[in-house]
C-alpha beads as a LAMMPS data file, in Angstrom:
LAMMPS data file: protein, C-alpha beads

376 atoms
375 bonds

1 atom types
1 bond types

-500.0 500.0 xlo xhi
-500.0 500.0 ylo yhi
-500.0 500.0 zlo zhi

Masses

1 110.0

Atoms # bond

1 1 1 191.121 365.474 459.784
2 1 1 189.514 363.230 457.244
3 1 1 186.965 364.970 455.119
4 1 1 183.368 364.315 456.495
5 1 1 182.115 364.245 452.954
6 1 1 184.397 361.623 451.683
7 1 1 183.531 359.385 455.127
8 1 1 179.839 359.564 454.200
9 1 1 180.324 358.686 450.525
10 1 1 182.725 356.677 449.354
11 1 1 184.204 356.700 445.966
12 1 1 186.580 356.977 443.512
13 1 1 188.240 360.802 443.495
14 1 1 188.038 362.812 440.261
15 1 1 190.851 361.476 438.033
16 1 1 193.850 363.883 437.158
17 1 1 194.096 365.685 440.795
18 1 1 197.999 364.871 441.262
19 1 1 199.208 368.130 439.607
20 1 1 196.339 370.022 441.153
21 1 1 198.075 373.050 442.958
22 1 1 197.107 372.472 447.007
23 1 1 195.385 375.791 448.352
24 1 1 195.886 376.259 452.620
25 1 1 194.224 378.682 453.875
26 1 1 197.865 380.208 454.888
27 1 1 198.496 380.814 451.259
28 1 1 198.881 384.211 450.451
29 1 1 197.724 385.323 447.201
30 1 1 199.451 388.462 445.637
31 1 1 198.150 392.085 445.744
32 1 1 197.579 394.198 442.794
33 1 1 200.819 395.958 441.839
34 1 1 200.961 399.089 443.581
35 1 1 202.081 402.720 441.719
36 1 1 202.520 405.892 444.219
37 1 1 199.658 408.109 443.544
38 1 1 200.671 411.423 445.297
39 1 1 203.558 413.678 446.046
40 1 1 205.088 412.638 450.089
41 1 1 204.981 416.966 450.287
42 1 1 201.511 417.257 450.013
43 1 1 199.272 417.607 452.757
44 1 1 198.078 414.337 454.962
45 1 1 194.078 415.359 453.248
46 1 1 195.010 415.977 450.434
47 1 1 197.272 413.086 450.203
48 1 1 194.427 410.902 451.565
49 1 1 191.924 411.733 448.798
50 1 1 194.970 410.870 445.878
51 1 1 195.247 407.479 447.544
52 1 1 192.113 406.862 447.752
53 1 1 191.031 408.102 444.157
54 1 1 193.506 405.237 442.570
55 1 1 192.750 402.283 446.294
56 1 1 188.919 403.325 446.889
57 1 1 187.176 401.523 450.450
58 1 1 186.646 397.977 450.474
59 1 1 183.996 398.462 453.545
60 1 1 183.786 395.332 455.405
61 1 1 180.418 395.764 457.006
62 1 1 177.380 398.188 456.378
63 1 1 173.685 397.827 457.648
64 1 1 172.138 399.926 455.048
65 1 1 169.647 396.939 454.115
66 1 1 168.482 396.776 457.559
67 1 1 167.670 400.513 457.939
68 1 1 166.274 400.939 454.781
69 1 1 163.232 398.967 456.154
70 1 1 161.940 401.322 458.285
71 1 1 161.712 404.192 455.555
72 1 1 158.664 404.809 453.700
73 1 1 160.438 406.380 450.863
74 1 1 164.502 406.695 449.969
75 1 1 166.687 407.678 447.245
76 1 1 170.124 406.761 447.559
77 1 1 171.599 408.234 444.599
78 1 1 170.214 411.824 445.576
79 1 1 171.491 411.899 448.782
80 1 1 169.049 410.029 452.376
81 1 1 169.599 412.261 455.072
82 1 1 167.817 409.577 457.347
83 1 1 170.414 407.069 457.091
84 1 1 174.426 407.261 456.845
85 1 1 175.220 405.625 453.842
86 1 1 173.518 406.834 450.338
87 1 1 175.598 407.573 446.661
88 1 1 176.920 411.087 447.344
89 1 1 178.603 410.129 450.754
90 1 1 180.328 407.091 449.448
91 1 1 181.682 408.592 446.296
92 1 1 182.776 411.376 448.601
93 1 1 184.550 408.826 450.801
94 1 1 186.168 407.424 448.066
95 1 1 184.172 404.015 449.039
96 1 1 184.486 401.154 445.950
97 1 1 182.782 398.543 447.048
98 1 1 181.099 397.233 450.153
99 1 1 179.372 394.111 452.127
100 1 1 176.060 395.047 453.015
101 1 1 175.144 392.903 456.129
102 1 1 171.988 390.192 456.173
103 1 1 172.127 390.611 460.427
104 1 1 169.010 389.734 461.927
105 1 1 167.536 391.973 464.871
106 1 1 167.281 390.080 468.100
107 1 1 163.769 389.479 467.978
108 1 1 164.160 387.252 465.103
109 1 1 164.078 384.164 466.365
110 1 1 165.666 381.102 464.318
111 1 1 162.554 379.440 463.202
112 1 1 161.840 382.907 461.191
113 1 1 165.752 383.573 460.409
114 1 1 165.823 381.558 456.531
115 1 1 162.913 383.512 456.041
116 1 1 163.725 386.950 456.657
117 1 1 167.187 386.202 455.425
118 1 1 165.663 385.553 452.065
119 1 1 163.795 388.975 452.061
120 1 1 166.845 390.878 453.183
121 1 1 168.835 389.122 449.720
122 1 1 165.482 390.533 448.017
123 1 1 165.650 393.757 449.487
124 1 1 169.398 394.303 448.669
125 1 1 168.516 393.536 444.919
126 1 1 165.378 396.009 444.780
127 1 1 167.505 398.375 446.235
128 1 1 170.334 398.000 443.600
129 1 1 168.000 397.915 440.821
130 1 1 166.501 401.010 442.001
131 1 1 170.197 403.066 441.727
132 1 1 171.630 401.708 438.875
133 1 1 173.709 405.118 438.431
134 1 1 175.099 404.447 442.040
135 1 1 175.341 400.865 443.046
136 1 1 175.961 397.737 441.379
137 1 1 175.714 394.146 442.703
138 1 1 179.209 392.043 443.317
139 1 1 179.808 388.525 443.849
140 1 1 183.477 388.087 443.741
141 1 1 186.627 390.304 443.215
142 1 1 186.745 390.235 439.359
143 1 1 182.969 392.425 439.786
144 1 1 184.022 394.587 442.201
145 1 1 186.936 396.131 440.081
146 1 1 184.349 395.716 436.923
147 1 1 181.852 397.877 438.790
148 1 1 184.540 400.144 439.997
149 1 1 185.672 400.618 437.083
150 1 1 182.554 401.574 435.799
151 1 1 181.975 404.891 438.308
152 1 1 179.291 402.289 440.799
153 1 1 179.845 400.915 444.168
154 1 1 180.408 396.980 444.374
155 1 1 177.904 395.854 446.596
156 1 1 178.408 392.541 448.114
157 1 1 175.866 390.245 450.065
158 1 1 176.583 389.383 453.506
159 1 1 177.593 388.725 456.126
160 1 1 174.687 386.564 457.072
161 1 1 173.866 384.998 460.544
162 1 1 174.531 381.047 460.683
163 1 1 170.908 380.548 461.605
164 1 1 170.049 381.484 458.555
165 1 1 171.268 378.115 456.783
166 1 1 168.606 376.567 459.193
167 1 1 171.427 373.819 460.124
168 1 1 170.652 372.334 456.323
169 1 1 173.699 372.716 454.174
170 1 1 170.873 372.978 450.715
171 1 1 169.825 375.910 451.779
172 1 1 173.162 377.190 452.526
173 1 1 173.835 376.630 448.915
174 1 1 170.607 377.905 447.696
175 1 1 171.777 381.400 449.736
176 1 1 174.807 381.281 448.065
177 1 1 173.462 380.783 444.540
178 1 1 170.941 384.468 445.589
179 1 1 173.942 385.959 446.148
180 1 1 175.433 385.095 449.642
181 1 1 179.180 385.785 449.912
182 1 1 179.247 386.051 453.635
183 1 1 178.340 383.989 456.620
184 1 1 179.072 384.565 460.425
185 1 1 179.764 381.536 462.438
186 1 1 178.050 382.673 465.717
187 1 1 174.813 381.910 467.018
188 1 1 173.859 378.054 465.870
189 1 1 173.836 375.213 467.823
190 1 1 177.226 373.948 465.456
191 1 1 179.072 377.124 466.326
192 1 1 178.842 377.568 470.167
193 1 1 181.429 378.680 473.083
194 1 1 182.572 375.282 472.833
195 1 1 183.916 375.633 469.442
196 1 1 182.268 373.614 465.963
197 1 1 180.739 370.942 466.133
198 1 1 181.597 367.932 463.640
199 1 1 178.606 368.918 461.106
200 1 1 179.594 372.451 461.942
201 1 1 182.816 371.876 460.586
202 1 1 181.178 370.585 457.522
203 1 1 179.713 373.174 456.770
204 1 1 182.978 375.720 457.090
205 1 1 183.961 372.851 454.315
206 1 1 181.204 373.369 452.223
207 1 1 181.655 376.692 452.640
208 1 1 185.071 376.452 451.024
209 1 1 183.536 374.589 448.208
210 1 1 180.829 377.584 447.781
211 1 1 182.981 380.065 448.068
212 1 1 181.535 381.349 450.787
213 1 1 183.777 383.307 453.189
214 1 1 183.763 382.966 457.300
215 1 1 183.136 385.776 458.952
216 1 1 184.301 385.318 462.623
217 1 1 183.292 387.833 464.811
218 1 1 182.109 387.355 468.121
219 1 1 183.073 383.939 467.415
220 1 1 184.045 382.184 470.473
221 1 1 188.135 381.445 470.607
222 1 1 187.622 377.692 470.014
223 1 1 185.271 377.947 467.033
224 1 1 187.934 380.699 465.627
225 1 1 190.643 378.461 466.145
226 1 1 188.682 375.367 464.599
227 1 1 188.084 377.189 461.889
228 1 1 191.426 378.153 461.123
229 1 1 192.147 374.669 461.495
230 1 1 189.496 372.951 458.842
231 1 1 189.047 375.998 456.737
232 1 1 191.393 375.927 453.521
233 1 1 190.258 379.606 452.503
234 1 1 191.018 382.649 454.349
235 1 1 188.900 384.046 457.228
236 1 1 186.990 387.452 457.791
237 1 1 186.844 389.032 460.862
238 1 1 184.331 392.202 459.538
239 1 1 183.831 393.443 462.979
240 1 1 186.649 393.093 464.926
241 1 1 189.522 395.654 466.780
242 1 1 192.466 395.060 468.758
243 1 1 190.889 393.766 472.298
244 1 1 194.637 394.848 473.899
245 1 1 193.262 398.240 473.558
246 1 1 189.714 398.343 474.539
247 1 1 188.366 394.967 476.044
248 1 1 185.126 394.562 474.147
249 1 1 184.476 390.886 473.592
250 1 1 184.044 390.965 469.583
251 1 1 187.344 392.264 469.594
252 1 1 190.364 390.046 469.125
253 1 1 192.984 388.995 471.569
254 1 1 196.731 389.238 470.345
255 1 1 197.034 385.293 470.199
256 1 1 194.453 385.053 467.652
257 1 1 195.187 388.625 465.783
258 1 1 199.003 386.677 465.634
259 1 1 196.870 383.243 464.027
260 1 1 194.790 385.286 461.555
261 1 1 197.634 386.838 459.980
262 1 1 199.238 383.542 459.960
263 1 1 196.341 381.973 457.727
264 1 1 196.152 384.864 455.356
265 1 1 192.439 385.941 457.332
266 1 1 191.848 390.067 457.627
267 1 1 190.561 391.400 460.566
268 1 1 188.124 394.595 459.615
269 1 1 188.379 397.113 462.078
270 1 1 185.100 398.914 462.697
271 1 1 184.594 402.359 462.866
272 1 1 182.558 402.380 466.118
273 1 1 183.253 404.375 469.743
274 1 1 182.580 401.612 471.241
275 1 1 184.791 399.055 470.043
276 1 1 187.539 401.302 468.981
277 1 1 187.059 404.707 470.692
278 1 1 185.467 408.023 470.502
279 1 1 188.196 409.775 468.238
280 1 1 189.696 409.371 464.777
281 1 1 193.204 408.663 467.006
282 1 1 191.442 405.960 468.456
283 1 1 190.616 404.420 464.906
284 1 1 194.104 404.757 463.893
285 1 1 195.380 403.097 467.337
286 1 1 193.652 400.047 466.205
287 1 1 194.734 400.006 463.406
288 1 1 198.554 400.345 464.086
289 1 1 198.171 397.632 466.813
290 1 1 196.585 395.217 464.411
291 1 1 199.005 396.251 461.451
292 1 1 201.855 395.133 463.936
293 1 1 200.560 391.912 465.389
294 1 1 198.704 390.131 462.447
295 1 1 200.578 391.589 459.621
296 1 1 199.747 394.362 456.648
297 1 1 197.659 391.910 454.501
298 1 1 195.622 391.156 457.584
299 1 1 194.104 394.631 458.556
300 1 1 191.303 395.872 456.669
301 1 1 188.359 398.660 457.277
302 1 1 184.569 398.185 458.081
303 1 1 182.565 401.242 458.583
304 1 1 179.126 399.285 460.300
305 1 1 177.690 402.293 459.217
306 1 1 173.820 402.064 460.137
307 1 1 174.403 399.311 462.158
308 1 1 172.836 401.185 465.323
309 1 1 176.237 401.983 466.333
310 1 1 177.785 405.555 467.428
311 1 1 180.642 406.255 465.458
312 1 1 183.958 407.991 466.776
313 1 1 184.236 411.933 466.121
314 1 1 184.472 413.030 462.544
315 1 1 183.832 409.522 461.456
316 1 1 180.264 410.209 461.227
317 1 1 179.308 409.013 457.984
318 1 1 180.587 407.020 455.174
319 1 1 182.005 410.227 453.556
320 1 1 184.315 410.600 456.258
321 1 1 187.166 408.214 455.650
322 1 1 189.590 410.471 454.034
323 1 1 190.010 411.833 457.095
324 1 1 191.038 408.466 458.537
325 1 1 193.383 407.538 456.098
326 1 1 195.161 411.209 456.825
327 1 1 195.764 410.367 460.195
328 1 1 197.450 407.036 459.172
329 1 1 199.762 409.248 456.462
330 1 1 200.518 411.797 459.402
331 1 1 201.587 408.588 461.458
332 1 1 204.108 407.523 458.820
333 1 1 202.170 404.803 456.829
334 1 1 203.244 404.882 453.230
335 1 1 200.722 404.669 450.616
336 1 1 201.711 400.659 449.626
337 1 1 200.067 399.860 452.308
338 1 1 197.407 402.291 453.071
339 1 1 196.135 400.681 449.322
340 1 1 196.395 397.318 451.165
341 1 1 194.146 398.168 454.069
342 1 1 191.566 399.787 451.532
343 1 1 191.016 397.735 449.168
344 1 1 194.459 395.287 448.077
345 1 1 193.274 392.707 451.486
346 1 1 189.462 392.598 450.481
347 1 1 190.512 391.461 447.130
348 1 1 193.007 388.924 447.923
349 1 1 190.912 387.660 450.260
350 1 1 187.771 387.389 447.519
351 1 1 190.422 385.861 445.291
352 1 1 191.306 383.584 448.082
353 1 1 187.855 382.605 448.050
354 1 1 187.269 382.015 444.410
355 1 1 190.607 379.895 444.305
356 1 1 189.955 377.551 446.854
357 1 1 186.498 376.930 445.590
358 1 1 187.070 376.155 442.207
359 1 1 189.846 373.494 443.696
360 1 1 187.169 372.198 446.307
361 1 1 184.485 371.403 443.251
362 1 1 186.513 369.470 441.513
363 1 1 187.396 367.223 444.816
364 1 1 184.161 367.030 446.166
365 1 1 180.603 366.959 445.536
366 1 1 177.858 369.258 447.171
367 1 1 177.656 367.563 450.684
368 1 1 174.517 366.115 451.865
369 1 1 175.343 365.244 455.602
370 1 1 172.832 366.006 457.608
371 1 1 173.146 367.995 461.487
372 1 1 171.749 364.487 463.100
373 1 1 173.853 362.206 460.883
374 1 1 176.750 363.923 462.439
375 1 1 176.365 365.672 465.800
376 1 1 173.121 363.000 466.619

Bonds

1 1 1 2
2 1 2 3
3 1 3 4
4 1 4 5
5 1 5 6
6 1 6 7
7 1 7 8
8 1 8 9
9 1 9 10
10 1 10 11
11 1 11 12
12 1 12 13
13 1 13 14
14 1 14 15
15 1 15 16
16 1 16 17
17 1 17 18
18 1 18 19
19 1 19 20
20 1 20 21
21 1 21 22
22 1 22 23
23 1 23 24
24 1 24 25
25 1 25 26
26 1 26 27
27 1 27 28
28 1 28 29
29 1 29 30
30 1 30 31
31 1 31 32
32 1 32 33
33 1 33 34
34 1 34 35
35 1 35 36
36 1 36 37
37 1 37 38
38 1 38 39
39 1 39 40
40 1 40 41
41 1 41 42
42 1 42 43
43 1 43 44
44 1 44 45
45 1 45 46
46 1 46 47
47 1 47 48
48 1 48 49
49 1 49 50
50 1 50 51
51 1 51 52
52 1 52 53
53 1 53 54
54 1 54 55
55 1 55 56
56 1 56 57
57 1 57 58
58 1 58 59
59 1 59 60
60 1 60 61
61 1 61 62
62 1 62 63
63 1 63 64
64 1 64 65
65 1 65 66
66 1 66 67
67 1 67 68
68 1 68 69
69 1 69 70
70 1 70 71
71 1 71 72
72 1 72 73
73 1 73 74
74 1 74 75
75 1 75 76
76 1 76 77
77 1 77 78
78 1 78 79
79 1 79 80
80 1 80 81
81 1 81 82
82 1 82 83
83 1 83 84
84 1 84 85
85 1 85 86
86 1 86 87
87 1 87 88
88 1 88 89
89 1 89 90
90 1 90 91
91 1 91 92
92 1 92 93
93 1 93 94
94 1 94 95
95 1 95 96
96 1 96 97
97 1 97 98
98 1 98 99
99 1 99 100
100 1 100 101
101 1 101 102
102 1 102 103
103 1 103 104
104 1 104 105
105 1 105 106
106 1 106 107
107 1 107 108
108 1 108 109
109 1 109 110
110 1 110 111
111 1 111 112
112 1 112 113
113 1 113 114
114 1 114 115
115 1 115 116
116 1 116 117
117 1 117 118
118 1 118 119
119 1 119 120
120 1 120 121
121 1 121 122
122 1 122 123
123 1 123 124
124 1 124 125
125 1 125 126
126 1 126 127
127 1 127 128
128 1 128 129
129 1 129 130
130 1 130 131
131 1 131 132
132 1 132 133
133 1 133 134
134 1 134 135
135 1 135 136
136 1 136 137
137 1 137 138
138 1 138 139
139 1 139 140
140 1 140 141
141 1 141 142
142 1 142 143
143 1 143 144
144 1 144 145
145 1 145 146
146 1 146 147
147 1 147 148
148 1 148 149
149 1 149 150
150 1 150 151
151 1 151 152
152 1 152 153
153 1 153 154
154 1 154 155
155 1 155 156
156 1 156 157
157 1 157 158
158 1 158 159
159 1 159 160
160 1 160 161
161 1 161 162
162 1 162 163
163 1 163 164
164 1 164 165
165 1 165 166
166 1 166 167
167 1 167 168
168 1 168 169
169 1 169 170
170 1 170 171
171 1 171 172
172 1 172 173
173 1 173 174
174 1 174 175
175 1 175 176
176 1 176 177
177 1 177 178
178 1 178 179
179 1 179 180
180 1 180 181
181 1 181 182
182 1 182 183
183 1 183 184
184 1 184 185
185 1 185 186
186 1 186 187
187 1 187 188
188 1 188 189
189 1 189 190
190 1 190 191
191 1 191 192
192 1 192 193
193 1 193 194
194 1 194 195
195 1 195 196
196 1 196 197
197 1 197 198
198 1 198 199
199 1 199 200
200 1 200 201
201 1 201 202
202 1 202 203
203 1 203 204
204 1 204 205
205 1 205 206
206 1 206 207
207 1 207 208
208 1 208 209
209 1 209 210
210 1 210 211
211 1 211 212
212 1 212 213
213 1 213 214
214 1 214 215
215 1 215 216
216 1 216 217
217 1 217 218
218 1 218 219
219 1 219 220
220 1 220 221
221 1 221 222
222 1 222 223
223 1 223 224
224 1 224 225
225 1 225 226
226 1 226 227
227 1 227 228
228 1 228 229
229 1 229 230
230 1 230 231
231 1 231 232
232 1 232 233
233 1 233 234
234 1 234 235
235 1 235 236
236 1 236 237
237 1 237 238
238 1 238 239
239 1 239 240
240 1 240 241
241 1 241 242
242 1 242 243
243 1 243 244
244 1 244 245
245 1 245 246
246 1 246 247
247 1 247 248
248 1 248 249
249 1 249 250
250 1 250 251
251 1 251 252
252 1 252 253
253 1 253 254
254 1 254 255
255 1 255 256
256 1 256 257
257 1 257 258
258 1 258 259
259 1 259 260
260 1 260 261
261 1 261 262
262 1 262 263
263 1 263 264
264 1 264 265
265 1 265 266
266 1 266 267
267 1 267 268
268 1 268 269
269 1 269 270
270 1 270 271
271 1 271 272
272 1 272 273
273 1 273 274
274 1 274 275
275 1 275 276
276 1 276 277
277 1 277 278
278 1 278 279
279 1 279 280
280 1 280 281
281 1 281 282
282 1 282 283
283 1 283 284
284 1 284 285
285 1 285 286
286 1 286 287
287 1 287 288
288 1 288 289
289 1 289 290
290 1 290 291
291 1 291 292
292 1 292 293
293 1 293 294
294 1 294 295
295 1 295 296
296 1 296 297
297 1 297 298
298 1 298 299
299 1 299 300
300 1 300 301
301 1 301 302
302 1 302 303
303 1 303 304
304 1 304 305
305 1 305 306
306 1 306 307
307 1 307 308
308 1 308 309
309 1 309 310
310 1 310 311
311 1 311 312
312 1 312 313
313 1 313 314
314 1 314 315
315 1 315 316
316 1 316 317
317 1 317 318
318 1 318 319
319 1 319 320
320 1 320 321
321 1 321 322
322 1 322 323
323 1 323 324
324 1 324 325
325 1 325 326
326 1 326 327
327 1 327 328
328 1 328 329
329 1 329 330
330 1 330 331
331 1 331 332
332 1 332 333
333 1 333 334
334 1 334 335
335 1 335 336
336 1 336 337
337 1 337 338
338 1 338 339
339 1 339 340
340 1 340 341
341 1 341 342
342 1 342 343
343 1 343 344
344 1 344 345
345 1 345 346
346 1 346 347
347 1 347 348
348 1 348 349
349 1 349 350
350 1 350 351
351 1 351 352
352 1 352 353
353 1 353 354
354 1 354 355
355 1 355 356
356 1 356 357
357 1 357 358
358 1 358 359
359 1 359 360
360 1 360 361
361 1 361 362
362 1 362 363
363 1 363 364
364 1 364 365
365 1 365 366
366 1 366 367
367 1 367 368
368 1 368 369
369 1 369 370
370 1 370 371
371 1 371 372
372 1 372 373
373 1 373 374
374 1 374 375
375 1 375 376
């Protein structure tokens, strides 16, 4: 399809583009090298925690921001017993870095939703400021290793909800320049059951030029496969399982599980009973299935811890994914790609990100179509 952006303003293209390398969002860009981190003889725990010490969590989802809200008084770095997610339980689950979530309740209604987006991106920031021993914000893949590197979790900004662009690609940029790294294309007007409209696959497009990653789940199947389509970076699904297995409708059919692996996208399986199961086997099912249909660089992990969501047994908590990745090691997985699912697919996917948007900026300027120039 011709680019939108071009149609509404002519001109002459930046000069010396011929040698430019061409990004698809099928490209695959390469992992860290891998070392072996633990002996094959030691136990599946024990093993776990040795993987994870040297491939930490790369936690696809987490509603901490949302939950913190409702407490008069919190200290993460301590230890919260009111919420799931606070210092001591992520550096006990071996967590590196993780997107905390800019959802919206329900009674937010889109007139409100730039709005209280923007105080969510202020609340994440008073929040990291306020545990600078523990937590450290992340835009991109290069700060996530720095702040891992460093003894902090990497915490990322988003996913937000579309409505909160307010169908006006400026303020999706303004987001981005607080900190967005996330947006979910569900819920607006130019992301429907039918699929995206024309201006909303403008803004996928302008996404790319952001570097601002789709996140697509609950996503109907013709605005997941349009996106795969116009999209020239790879796709997140952060809340998504294997919908052969349990039929929840954020979950992914194998068709599109078999198309997300084939553009280089990661679906994040989430650590909830009801999309995945009620038992750590249940996890690990989904995981396997996924694994097998979309590919190892396309499975990743998302806790949705305080999300409102009942977790499976002995995944109560974000301390608790050892336990998880010991299951997988019992089932045969070697540590190669156990380091993939934790953290090796987040990063080439932020990479991903980065790459195709420093390509996009130098072939396009920030887009000014409007939702009525283009869907009327």
């Amino acid at each position: 399809m011709a680019d939108l952006q071009d149609d509404l303003h002519p001109g002459t293209e930046a000069a010396g583009l011929d040698d430019l390398p061409a990004s698809s969002a099928a490209e695959v860009f390469p992992p860290e090298p891998y070392a072996p981190v633990s002996d094959p003889g030691d136990e599946p725990l024990t093993r776990a925690h040795a993987v994870l010490a040297a491939h930490p969590v790369a936690d696809g989802y987490n509603g901490l921001a949302g939950a913190l809200r409702h407490l008069p008084w919190y200290d993460l770095e301590l230890g919260e017993s009111a919420v799931d997610t606070d210092v001591p339980r992520l550096r006990a689950g071996h967590v590196g870095a993780l997107f905390w979530s800019l959802h919206l309740p329900d009674a937010v209604d889109a007139d409100r939703a730039v709005g209280a987006t923007l105080e969510q991106l202020d609340l994440i920031k008073t929040v990291v400021r306020a545990h600078p021993e523990g937590l450290r914000l992340a835009h991109d893949a290069g700060e996530a290793i720095d702040a891992r590197n460093c003894g902090r979790v990497a915490v990322l900004p988003g996913p937000a909800g579309a409505t909160a662009i307010g169908d006006c690609l400026g303020i999706l940029r303004s987001l981005h320049a607080l900190g967005l790294r996330v947006l979910t294309l569900t819920g607006a007007r130019w992301a429907s059951e039918a699929g995206l409209t024309r201006f909303g696959e403008e803004v996928v497009r302008e996404m790319n030029r952001l570097g601002v990653i789709a996140d697509l789940s609950g996503a109907s199947a013709e605005t997941v496969r349009r996106t795969f389509a116009v999209s020239k970076a790879p796709a997140l699904c952060t809340r998504s399982a294997a919908r052969a297995l349990r039929p929840h409708p954020a979950n992914l059919p194998d068709d599109l599980l078999v198309e997300l692996g084939a553009t280089g996208g990661l679906c994040m399986v989430p650590l909830t009973a009801e999309q995945t199961g009620p038992t750590v086997r249940d996890v690990a099912d989904h995981l396997d299935h996924v694994r097998s249909v979309a590919g190892p660089l396309s499975v990743g992990l998302s806790g949705t811890y305080d999300a409102g969501t009942a977790h499976p047994l002995e995944l109560g908590d974000a301390s608790c994914y050892p336990r998880l990745i010991a299951e997988l090691l019992r089932r045969g997985w070697d540590e190669a790609d156990v380091a993939m699912l934790t953290w090796g697919n987040v990063q080439r996917v932020l990479r991903g990100a980065a790459f195709t948007a420093r390509a996009a900026q130098l072939r396009r300027q920030p887009s000014t179509a409007t939702i009525a120039d283009l869907d009327g």
